[in-house]
Structures are given as structure tokens and as C-alpha cells.
mmCIF file of the N, C-alpha and C atoms, coordinates in Angstrom:
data_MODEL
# 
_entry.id   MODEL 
# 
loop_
_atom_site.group_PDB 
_atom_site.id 
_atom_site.type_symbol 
_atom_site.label_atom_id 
_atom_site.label_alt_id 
_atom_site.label_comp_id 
_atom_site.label_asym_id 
_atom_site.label_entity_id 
_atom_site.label_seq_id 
_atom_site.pdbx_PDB_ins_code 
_atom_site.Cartn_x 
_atom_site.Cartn_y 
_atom_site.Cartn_z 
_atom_site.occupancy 
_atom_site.B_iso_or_equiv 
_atom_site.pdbx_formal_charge 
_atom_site.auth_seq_id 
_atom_site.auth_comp_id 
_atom_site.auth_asym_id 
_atom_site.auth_atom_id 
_atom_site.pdbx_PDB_model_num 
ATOM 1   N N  . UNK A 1 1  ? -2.971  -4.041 6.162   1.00 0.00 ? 1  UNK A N  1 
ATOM 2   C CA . UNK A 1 1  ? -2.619  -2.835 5.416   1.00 0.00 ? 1  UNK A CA 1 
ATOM 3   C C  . UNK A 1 1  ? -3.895  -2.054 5.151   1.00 0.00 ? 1  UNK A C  1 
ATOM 4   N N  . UNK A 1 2  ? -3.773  -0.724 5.261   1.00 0.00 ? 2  UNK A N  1 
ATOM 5   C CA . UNK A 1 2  ? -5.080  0.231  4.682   1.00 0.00 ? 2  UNK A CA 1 
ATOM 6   C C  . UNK A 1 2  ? -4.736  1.002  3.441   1.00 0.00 ? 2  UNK A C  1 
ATOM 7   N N  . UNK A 1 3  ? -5.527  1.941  3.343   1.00 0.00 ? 3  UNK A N  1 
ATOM 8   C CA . UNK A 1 3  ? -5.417  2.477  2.510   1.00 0.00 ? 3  UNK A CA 1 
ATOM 9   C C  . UNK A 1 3  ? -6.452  3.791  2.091   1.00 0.00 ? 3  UNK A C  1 
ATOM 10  N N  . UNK A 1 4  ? -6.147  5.198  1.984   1.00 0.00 ? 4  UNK A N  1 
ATOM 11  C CA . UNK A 1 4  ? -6.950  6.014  1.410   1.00 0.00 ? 4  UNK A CA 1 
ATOM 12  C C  . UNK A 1 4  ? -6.511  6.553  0.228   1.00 0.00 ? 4  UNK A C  1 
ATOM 13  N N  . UNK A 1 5  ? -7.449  7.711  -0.028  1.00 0.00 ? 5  UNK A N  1 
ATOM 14  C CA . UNK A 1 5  ? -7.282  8.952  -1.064  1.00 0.00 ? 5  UNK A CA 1 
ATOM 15  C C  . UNK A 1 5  ? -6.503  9.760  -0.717  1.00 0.00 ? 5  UNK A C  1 
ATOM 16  N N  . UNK A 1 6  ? -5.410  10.146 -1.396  1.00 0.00 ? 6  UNK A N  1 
ATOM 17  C CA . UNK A 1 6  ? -4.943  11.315 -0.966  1.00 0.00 ? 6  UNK A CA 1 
ATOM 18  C C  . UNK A 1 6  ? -4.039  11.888 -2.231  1.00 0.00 ? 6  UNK A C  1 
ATOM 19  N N  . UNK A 1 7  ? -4.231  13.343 -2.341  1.00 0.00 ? 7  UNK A N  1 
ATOM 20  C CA . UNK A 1 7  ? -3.194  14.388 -2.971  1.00 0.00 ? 7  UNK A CA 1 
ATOM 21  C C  . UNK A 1 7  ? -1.924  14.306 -3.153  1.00 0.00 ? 7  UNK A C  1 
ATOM 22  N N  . UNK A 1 8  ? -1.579  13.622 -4.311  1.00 0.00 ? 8  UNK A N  1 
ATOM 23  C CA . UNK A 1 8  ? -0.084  13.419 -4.032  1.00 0.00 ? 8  UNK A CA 1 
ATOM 24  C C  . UNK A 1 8  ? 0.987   14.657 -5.282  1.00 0.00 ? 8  UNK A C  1 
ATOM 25  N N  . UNK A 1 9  ? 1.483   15.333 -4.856  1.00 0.00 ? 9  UNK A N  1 
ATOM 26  C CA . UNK A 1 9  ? 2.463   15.997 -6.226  1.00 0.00 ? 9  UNK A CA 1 
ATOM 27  C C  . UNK A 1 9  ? 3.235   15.885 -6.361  1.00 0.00 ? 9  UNK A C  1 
ATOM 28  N N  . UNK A 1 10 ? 4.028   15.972 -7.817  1.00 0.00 ? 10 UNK A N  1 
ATOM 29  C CA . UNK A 1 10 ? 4.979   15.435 -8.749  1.00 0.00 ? 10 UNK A CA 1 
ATOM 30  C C  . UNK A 1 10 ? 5.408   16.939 -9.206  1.00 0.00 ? 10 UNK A C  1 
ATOM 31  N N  . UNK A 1 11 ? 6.734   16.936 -9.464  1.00 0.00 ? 11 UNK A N  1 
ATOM 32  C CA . UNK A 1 11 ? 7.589   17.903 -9.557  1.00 0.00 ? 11 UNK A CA 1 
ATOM 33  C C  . UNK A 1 11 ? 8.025   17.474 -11.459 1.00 0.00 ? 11 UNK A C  1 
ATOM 34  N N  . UNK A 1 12 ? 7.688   18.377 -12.523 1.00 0.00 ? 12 UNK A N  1 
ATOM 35  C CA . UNK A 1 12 ? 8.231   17.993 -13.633 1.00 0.00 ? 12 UNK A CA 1 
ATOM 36  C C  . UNK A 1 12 ? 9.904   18.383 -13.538 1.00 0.00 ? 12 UNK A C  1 
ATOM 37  N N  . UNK A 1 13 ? 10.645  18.250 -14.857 1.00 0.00 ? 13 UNK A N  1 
ATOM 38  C CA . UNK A 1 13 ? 12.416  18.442 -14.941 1.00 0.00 ? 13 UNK A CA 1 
ATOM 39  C C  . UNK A 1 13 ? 11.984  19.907 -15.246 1.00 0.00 ? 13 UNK A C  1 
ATOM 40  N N  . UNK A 1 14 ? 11.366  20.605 -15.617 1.00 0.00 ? 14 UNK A N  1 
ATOM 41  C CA . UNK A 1 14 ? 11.269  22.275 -15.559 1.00 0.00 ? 14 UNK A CA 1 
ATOM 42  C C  . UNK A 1 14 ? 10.519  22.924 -13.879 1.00 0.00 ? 14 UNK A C  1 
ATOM 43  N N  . UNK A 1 15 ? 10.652  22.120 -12.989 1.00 0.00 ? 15 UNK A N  1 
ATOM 44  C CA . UNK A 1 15 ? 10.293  22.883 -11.584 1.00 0.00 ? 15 UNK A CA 1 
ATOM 45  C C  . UNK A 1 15 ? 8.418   22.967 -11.825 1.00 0.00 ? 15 UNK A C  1 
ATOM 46  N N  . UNK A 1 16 ? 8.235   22.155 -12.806 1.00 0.00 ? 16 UNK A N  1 
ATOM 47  C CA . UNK A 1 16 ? 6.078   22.356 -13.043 1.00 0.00 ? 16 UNK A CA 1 
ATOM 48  C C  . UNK A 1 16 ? 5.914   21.278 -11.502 1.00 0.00 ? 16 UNK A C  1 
ATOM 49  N N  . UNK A 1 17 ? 4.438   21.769 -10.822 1.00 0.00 ? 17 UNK A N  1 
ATOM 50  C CA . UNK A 1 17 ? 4.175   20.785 -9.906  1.00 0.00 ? 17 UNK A CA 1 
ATOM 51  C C  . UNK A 1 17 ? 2.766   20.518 -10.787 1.00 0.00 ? 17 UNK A C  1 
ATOM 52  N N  . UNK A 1 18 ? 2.495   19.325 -10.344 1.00 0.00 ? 18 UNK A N  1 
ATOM 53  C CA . UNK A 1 18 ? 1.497   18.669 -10.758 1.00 0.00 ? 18 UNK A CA 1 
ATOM 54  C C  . UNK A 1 18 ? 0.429   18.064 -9.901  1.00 0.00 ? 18 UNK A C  1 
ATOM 55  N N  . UNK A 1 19 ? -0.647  17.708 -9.355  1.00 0.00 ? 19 UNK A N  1 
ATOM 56  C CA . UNK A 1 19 ? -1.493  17.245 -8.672  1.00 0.00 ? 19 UNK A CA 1 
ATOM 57  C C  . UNK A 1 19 ? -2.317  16.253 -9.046  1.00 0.00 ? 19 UNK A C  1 
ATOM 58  N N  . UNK A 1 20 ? -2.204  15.212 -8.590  1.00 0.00 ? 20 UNK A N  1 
ATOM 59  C CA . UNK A 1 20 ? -3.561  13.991 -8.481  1.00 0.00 ? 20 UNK A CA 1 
ATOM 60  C C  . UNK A 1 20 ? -3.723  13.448 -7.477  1.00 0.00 ? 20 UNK A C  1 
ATOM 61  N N  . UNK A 1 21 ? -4.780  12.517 -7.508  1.00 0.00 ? 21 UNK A N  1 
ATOM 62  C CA . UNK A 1 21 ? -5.794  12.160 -6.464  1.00 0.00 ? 21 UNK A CA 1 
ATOM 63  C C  . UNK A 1 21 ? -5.130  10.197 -6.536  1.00 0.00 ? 21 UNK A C  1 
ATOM 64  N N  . UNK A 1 22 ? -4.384  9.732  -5.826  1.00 0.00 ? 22 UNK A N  1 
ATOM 65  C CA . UNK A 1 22 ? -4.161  8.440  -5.517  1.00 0.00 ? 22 UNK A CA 1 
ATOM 66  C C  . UNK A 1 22 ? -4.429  7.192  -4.261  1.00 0.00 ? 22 UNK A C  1 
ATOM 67  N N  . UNK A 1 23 ? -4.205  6.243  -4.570  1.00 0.00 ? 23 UNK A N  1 
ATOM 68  C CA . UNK A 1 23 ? -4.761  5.411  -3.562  1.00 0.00 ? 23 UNK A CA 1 
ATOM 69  C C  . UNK A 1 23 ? -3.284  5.284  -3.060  1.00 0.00 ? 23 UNK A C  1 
ATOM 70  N N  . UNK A 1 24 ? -3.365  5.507  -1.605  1.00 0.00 ? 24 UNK A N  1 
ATOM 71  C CA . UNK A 1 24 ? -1.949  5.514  -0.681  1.00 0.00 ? 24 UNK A CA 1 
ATOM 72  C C  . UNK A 1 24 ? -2.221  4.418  0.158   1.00 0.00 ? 24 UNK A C  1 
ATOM 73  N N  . UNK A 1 25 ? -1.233  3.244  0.270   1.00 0.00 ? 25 UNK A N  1 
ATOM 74  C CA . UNK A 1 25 ? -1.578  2.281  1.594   1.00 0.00 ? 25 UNK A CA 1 
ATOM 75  C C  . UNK A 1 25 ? -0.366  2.484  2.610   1.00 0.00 ? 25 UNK A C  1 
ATOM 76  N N  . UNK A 1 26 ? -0.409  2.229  3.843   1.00 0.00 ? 26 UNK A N  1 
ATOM 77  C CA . UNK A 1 26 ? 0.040   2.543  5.013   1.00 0.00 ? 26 UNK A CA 1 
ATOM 78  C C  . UNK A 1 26 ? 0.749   1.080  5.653   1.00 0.00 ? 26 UNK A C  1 
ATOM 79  N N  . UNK A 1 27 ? 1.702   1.215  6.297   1.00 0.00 ? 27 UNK A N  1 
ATOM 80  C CA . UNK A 1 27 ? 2.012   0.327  7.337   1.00 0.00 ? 27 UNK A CA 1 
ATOM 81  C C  . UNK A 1 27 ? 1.666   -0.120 8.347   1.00 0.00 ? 27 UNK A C  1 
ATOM 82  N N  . UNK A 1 28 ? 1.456   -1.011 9.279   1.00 0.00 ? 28 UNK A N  1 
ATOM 83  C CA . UNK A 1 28 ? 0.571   -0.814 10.832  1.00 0.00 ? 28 UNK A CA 1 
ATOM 84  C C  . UNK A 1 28 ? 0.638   0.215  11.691  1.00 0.00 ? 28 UNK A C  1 
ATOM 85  N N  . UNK A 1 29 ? 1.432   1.020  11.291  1.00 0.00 ? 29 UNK A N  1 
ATOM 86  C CA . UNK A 1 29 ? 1.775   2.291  11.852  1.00 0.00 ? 29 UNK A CA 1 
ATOM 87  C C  . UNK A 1 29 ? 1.397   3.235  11.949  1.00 0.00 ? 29 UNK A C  1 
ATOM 88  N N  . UNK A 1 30 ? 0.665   2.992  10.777  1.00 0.00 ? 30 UNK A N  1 
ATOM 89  C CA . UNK A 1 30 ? 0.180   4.612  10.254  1.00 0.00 ? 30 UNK A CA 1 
ATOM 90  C C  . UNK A 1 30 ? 0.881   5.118  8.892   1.00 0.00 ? 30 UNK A C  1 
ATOM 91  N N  . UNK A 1 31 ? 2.096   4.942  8.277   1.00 0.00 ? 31 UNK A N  1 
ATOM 92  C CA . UNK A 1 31 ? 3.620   5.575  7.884   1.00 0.00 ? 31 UNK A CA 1 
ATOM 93  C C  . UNK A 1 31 ? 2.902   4.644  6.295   1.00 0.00 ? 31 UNK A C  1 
ATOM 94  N N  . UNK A 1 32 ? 2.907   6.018  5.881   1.00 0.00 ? 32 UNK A N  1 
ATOM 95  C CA . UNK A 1 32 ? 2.393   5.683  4.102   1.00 0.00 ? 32 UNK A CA 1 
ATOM 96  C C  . UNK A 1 32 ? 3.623   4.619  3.706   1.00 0.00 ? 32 UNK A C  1 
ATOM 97  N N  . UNK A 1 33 ? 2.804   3.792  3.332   1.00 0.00 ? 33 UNK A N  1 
ATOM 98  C CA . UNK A 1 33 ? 4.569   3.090  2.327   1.00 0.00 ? 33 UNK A CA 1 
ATOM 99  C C  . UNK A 1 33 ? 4.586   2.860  0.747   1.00 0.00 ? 33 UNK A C  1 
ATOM 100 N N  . UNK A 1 34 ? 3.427   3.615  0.107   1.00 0.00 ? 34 UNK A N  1 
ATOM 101 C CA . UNK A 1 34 ? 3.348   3.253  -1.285  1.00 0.00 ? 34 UNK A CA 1 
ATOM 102 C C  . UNK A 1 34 ? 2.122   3.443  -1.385  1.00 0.00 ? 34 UNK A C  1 
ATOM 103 N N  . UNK A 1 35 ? 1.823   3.731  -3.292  1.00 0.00 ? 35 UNK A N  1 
ATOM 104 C CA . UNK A 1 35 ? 0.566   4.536  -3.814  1.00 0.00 ? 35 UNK A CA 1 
ATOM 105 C C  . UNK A 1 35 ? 0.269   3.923  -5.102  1.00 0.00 ? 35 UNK A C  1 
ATOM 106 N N  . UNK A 1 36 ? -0.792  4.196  -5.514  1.00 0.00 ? 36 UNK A N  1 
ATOM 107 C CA . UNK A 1 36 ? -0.980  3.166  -6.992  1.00 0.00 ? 36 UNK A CA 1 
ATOM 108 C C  . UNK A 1 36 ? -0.374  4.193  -7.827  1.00 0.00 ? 36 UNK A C  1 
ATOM 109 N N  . UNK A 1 37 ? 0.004   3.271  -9.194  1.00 0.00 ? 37 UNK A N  1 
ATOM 110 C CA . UNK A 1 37 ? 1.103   3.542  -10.350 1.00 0.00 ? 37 UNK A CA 1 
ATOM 111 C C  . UNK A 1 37 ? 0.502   4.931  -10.737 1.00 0.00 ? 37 UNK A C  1 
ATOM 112 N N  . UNK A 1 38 ? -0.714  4.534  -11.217 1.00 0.00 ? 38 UNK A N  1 
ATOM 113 C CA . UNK A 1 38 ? -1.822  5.830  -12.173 1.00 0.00 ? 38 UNK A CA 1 
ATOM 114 C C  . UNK A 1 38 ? -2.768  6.485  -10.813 1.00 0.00 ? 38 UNK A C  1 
ATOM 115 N N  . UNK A 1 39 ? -3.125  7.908  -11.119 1.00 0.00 ? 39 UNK A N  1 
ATOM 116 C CA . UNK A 1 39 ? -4.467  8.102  -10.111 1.00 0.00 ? 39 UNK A CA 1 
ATOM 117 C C  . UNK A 1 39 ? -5.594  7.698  -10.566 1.00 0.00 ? 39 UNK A C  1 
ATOM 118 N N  . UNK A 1 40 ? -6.556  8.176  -9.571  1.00 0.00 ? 40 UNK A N  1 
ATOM 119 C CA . UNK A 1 40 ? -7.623  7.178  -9.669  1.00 0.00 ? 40 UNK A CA 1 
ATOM 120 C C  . UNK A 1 40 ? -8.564  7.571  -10.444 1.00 0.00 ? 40 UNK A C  1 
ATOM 121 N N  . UNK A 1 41 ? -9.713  6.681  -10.631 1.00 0.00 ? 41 UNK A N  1 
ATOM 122 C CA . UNK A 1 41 ? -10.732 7.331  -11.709 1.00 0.00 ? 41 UNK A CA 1 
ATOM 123 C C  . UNK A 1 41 ? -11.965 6.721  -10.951 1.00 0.00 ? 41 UNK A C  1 
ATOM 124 N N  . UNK A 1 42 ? -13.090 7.359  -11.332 1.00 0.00 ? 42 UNK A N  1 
ATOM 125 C CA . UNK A 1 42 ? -14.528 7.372  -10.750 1.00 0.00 ? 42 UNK A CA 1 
ATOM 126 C C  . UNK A 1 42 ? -15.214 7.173  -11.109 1.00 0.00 ? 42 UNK A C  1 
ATOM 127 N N  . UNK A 1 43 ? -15.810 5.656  -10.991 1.00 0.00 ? 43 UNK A N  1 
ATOM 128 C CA . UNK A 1 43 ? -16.638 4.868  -11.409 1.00 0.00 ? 43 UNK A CA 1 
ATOM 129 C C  . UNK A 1 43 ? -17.358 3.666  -11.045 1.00 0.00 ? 43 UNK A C  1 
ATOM 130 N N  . UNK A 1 44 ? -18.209 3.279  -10.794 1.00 0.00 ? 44 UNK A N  1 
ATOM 131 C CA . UNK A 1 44 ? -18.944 2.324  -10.587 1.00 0.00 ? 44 UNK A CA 1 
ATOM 132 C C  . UNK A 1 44 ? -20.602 1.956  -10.739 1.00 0.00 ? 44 UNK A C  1 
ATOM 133 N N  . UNK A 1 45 ? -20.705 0.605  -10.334 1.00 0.00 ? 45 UNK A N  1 
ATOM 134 C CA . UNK A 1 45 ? -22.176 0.179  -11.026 1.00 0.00 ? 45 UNK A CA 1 
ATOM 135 C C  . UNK A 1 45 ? -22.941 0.320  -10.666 1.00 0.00 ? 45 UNK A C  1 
ATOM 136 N N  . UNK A 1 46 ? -23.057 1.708  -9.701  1.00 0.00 ? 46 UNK A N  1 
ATOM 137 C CA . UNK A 1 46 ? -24.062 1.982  -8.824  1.00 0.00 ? 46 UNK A CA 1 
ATOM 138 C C  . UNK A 1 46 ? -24.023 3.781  -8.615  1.00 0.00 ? 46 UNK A C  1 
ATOM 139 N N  . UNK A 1 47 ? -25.160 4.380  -7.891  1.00 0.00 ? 47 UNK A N  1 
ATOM 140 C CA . UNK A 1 47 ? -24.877 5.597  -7.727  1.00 0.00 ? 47 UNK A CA 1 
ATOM 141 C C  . UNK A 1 47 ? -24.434 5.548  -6.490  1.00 0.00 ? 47 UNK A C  1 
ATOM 142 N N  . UNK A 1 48 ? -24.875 4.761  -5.421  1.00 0.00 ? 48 UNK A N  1 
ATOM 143 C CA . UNK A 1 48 ? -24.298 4.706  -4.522  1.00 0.00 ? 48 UNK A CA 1 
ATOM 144 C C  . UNK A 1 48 ? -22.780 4.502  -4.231  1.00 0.00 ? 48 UNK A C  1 
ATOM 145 N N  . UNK A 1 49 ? -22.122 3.826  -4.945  1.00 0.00 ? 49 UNK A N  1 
ATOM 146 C CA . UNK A 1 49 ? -20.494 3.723  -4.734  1.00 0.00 ? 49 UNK A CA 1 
ATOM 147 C C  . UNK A 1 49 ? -19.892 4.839  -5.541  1.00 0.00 ? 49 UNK A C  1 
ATOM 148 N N  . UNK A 1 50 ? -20.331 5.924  -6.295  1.00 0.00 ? 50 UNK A N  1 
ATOM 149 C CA . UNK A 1 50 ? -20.298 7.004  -6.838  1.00 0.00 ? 50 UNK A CA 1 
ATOM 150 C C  . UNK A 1 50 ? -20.017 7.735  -5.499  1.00 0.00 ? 50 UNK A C  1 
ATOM 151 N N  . UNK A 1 51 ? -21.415 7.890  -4.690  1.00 0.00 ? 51 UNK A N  1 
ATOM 152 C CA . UNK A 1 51 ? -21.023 8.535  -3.730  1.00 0.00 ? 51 UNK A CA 1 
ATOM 153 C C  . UNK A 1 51 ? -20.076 8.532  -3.066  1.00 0.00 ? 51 UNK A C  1 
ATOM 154 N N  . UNK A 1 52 ? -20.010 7.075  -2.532  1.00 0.00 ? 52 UNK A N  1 
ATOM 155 C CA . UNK A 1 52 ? -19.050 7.104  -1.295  1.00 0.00 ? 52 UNK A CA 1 
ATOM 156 C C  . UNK A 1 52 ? -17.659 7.267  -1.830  1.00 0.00 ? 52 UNK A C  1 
ATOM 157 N N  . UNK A 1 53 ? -17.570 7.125  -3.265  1.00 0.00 ? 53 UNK A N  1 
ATOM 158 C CA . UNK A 1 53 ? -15.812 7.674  -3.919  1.00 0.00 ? 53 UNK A CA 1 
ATOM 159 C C  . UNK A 1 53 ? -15.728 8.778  -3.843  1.00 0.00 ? 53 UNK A C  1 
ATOM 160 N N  . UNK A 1 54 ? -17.147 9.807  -4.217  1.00 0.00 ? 54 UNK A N  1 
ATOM 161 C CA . UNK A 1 54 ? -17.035 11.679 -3.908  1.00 0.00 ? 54 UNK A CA 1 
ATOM 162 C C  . UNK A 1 54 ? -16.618 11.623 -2.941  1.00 0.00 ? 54 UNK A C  1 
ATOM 163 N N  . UNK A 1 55 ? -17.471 11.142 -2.332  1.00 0.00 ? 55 UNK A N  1 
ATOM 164 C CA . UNK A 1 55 ? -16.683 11.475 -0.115  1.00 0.00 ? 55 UNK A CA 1 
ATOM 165 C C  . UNK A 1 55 ? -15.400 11.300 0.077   1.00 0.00 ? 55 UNK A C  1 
ATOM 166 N N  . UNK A 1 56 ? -14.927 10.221 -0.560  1.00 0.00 ? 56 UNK A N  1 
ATOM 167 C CA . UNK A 1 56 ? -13.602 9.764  0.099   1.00 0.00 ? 56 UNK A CA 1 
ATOM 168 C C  . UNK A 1 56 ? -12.658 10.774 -0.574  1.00 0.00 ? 56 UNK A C  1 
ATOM 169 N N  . UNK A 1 57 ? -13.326 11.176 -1.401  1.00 0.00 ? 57 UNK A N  1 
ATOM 170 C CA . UNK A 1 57 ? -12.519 12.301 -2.280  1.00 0.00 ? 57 UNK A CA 1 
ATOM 171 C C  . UNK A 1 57 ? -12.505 13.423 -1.674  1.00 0.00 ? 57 UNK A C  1 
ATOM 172 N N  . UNK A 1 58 ? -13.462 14.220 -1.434  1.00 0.00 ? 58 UNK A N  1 
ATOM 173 C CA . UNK A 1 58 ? -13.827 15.139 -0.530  1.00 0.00 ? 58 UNK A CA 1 
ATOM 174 C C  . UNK A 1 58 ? -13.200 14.863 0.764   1.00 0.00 ? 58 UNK A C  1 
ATOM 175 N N  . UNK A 1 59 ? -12.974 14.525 1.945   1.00 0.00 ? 59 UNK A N  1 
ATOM 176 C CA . UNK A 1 59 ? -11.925 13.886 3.220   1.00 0.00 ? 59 UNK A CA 1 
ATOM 177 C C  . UNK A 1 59 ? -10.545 13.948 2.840   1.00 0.00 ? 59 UNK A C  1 
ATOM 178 N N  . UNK A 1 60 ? -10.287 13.671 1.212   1.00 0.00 ? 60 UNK A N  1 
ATOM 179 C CA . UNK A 1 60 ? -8.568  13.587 0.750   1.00 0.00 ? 60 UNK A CA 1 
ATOM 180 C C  . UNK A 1 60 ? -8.099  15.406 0.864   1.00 0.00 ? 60 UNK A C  1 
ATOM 181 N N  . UNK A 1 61 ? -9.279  15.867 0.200   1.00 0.00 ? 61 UNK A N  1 
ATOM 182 C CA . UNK A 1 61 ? -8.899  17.072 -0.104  1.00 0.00 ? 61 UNK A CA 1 
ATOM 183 C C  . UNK A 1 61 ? -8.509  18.096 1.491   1.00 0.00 ? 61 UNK A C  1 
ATOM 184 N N  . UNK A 1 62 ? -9.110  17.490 2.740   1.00 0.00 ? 62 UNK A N  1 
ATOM 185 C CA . UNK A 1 62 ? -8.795  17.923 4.192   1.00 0.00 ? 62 UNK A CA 1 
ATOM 186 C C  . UNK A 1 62 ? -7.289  17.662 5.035   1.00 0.00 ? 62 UNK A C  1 
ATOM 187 N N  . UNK A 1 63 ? -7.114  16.920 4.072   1.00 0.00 ? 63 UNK A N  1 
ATOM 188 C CA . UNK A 1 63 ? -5.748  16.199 4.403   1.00 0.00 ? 63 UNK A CA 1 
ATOM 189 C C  . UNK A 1 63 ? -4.327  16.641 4.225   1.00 0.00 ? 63 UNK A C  1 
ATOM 190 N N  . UNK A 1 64 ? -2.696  16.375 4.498   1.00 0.00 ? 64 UNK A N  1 
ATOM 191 C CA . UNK A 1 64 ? -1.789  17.228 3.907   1.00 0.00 ? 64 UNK A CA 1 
ATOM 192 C C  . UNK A 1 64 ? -1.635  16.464 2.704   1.00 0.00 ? 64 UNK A C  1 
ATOM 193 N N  . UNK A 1 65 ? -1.041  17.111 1.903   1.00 0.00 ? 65 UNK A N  1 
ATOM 194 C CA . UNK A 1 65 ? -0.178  16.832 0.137   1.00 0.00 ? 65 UNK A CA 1 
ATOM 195 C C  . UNK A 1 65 ? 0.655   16.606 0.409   1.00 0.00 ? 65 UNK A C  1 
ATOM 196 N N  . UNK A 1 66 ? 0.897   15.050 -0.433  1.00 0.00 ? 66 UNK A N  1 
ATOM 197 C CA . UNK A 1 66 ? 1.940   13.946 -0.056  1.00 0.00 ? 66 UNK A CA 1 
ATOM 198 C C  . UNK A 1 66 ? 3.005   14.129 -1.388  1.00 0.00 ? 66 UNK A C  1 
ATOM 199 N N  . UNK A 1 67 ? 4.292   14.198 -1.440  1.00 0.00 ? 67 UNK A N  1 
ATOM 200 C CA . UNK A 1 67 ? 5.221   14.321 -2.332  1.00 0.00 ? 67 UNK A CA 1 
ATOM 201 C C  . UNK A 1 67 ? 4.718   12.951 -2.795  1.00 0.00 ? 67 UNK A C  1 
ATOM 202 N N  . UNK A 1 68 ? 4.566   12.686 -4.496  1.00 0.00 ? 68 UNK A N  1 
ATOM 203 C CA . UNK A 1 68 ? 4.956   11.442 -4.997  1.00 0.00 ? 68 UNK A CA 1 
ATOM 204 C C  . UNK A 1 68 ? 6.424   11.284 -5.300  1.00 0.00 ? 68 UNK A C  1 
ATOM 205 N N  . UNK A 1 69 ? 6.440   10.406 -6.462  1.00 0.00 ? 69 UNK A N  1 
ATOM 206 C CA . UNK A 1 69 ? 8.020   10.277 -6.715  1.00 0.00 ? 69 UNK A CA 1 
ATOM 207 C C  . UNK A 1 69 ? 9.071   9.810  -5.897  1.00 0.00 ? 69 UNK A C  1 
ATOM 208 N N  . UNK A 1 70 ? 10.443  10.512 -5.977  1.00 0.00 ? 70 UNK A N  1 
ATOM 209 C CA . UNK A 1 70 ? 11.270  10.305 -4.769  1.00 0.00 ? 70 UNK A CA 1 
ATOM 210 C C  . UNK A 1 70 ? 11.306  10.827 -3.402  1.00 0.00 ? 70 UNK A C  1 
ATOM 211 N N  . UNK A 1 71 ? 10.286  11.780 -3.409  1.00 0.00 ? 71 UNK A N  1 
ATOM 212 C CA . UNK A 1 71 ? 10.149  12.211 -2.263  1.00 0.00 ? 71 UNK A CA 1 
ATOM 213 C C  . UNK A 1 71 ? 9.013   11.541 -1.286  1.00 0.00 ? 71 UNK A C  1 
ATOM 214 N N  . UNK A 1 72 ? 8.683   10.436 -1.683  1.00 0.00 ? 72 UNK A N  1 
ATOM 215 C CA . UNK A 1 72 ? 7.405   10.524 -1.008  1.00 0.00 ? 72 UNK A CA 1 
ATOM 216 C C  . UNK A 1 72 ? 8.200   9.441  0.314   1.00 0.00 ? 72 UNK A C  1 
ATOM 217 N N  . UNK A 1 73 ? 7.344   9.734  0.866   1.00 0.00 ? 73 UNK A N  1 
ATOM 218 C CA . UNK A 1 73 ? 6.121   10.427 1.406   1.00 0.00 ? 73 UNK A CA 1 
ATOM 219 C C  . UNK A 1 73 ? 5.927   11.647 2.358   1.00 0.00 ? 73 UNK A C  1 
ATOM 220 N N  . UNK A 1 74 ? 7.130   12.230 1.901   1.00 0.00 ? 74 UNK A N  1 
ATOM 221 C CA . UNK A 1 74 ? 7.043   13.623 2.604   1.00 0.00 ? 74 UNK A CA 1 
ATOM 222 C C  . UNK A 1 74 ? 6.034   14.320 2.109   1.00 0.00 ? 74 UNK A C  1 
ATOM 223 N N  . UNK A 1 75 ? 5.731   15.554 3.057   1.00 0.00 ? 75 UNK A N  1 
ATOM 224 C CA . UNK A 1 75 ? 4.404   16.827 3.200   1.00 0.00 ? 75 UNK A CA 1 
ATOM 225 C C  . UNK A 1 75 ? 4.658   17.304 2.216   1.00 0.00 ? 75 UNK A C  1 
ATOM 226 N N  . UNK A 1 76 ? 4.067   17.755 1.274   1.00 0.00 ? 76 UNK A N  1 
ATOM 227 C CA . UNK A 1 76 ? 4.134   18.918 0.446   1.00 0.00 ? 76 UNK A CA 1 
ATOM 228 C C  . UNK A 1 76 ? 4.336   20.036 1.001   1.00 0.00 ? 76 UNK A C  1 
ATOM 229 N N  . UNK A 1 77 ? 5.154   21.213 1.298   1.00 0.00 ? 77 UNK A N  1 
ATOM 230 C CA . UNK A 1 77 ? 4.691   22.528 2.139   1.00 0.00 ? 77 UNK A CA 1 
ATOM 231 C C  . UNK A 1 77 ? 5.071   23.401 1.035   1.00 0.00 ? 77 UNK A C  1 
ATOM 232 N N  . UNK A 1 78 ? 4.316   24.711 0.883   1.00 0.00 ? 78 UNK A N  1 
ATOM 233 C CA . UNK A 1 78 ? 4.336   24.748 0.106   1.00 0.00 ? 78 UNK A CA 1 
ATOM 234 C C  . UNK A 1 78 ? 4.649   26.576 0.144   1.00 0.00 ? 78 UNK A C  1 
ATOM 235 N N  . UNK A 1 79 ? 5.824   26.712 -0.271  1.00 0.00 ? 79 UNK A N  1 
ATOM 236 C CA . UNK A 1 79 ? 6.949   27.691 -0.097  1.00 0.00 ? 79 UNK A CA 1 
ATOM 237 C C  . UNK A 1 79 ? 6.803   29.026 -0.518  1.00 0.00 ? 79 UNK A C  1 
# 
């Protein structure tokens, strides 16, 4: 199983969209199958793993926006 960063949005019961940054893991396939509960937060005991979380953050943001919720893991497109 893998896993990156990626943009996932949430639709509130008043039509609000919402945006965060989550850890998505994948099937052997490729085919997202699930994302962590909370998004993520940025931190570690080094400056170096600082970095490489900006980056991976930065690469998420190149990527498409993944419906959370019941929709996922469909595209976000955005209407």
C-alpha cells in the first residue's frame, strides 16, 4: 500500500466547501481507497523532515482535488 498528500473537500449541510491537506493510501492499482480521519499537521525533530513535508505538500497542491466524505474518491471539478 502507498500513500500521499493530497487536497481533499468536504461539502458542509449549507452547500460550504471546505479544504484540507490529508494522507490518502492507494490500492496496487493506483485507485485511492481511504484517507486519514483528521488532516495533517507539520512537524518534526528535525528541519530536515520539515522540509521534505513542505515538498510533499507543495507536489499535493499539483495534483486533482479529491472529494472526501461520501464521495470520495471522486475529482473535485469544480463548476
Amino acid at each position: 500500500m502507498s500513500w500521499n498528500h493530497r487536497i481533499l473537500v468536504t461539502e458542509d449541510n449549507n452547500g460550504d466547501i471546505y479544504f484540507q491537506i490529508h494522507e490518502v493510501f492507494y490500492n496496487g492499482d493506483g485507485t485511492p481507497n481511504g484517507y486519514t480521519m483528521n488532516p495533517i499537521t507539520i512537524g518534526s525533530d528535525d528541519i530536515k523532515g520539515l522540509t521534505w513535508t513542505v515538498n510533499k505538500i507543495k507536489e499535493c497542491l499539483k495534483k486533482p482535488i479529491l472529494w472526501g466524505d461520501n464521495k470520495f474518491p471522486q475529482e473535485y471539478l469544480k463548476t
